[in-house]
C-alpha positions in Angstrom: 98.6 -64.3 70.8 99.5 -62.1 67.8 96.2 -61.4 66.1 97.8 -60.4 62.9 99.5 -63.9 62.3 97.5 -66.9 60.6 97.2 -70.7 61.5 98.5 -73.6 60.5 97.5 -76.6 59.9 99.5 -79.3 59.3 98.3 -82.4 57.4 100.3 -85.9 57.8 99.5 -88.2 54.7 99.4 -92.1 54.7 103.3 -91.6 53.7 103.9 -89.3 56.7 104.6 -86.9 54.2 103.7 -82.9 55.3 101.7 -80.7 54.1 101.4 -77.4 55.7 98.1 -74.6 54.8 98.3 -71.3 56.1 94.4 -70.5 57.5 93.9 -66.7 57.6 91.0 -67.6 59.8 92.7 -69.6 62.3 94.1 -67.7 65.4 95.5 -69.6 68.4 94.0 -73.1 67.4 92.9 -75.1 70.6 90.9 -78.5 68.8 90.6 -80.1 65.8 88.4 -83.2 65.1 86.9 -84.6 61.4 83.8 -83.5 61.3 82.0 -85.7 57.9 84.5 -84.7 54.6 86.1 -81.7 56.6 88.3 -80.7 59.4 86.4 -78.9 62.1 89.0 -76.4 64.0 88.9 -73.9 67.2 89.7 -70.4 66.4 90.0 -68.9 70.1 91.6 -66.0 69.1 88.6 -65.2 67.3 86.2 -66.7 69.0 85.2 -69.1 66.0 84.8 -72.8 64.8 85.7 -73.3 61.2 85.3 -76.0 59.2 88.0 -76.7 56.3 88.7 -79.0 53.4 91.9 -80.8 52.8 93.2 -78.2 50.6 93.2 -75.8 53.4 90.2 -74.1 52.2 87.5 -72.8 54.8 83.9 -74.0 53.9 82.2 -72.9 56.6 82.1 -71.0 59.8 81.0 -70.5 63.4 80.9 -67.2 65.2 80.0 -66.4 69.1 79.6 -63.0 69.6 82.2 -60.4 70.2 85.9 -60.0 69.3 88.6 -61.3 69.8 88.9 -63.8 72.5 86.0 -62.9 73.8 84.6 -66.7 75.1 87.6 -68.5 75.0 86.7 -71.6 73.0 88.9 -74.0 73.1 87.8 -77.9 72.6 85.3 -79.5 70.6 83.6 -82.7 70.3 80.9 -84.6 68.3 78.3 -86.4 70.4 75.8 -88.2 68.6 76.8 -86.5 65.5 76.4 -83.0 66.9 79.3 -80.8 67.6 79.4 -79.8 71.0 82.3 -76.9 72.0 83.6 -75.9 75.5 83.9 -72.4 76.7 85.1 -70.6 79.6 81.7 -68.2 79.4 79.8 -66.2 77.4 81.7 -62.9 77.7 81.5 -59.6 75.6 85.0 -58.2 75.3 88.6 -59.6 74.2 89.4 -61.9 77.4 86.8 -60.6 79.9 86.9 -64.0 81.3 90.9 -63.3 82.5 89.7 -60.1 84.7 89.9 -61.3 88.7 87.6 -63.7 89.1 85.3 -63.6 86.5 86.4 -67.0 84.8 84.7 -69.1 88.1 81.4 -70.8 87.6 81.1 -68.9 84.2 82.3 -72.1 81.9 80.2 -73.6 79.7 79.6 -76.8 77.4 77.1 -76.2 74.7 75.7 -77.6 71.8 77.0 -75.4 68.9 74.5 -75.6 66.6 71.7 -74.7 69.0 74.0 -72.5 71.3 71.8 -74.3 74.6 74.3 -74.9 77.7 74.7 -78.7 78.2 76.9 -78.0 81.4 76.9 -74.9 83.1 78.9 -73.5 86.3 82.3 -75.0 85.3 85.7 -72.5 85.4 87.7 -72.6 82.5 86.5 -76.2 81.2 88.7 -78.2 78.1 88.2 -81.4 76.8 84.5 -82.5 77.3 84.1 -86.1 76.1 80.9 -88.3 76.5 82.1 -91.8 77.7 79.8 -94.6 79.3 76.3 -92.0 79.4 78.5 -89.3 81.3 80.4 -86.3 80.6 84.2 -86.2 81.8 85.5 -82.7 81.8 88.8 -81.0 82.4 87.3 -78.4 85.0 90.7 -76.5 84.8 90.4 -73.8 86.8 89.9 -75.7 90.0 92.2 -78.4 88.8 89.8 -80.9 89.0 88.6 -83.8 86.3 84.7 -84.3 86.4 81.9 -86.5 85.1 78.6 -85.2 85.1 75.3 -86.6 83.5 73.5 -86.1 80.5 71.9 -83.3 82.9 74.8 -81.5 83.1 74.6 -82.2 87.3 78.5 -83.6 88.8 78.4 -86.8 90.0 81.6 -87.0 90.8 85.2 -85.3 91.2 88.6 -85.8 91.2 91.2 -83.2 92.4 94.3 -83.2 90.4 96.8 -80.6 92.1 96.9 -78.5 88.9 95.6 -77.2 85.8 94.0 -79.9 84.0 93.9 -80.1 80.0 94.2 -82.9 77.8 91.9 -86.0 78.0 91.9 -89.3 76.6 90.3 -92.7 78.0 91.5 -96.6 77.3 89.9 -99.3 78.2 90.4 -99.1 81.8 92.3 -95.9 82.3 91.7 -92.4 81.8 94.8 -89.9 81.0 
């Protein structure tokens, strides 16, 4: 949560080897995924997506609007070679979503380079993933696990008992 300290990123070659880059850019990093020849990371501290090389070296960069933490960006995915981000709204001021109750039905998945909503109404989403022509979607904030369609409508939920972050899906299982 200290704004003034940089990211990390840690690199693990084929020989398991380290290497470590300090990111000036990165603050509070929430996802990574390759993204073509670079490294595309969440920057929720500053309410950015940047892309880096493997040197460490930023290349290119995506800003919502506001400071700080403003939207609370915090997974990313590529669907049909778009990235697509989750969000827990489209607020104006350094965690506006964390004031009482504003968080609920404000979450959003959206495509980044258009900035349209692809799922709307969620409260404090992570971890979107497109599986078998449906989202599945940590809806956190109600401690639920949902899959909606390519609509963005939820067809059907799962209550969890708590808060829900982290995905992954095997061949017959989902974790």
């Amino acid at each position: 949560d200290d704004p003034s300290l940089p990211g990390e990123l840690i690199i693990f070659g084929h020989n398991c080897d380290p290497v470590m880059h300090v990111i000036d850019s990165l603050r509070e990093p929430h996802s990574v995924l390759r993204d073509g020849n670079h490294l595309a990371m969440v920057s929720t501290l500053r309410n950015k997506i940047i892309w880096v090389d493997d040197d460490g070296g930023v290349v290119r960069e995506w800003s919502a609007p506001g400071e700080g933490d403003c939207w609370h960006i915090n997974s990313i995915v590529l669907r049909n070679e778009k990235l697509t981000a989750s969000a827990f709204g489209r607020f104006d001021e350094h965690r506006g979503w964390a004031q009482d109750g504003a968080s609920a039905g404000s979450g959003i998945v959206f495509d980044v380079e258009t900035g349209d909503d692809l799922i709307s109404g969620l409260t404090c989403p992570h971890d979107p993933l497109w599986v078998d022509d449906s989202w599945l979607i940590c809806n956190s904030g109600t401690k639920e696990l949902l899959r909606c369609g390519e609509d963005g409508i939820v067809a059907d939920r799962v209550s969890l008992g708590g808060w829900t972050r982290g995905l992954a899906v095997g061949a017959k299982e989902i974790y």
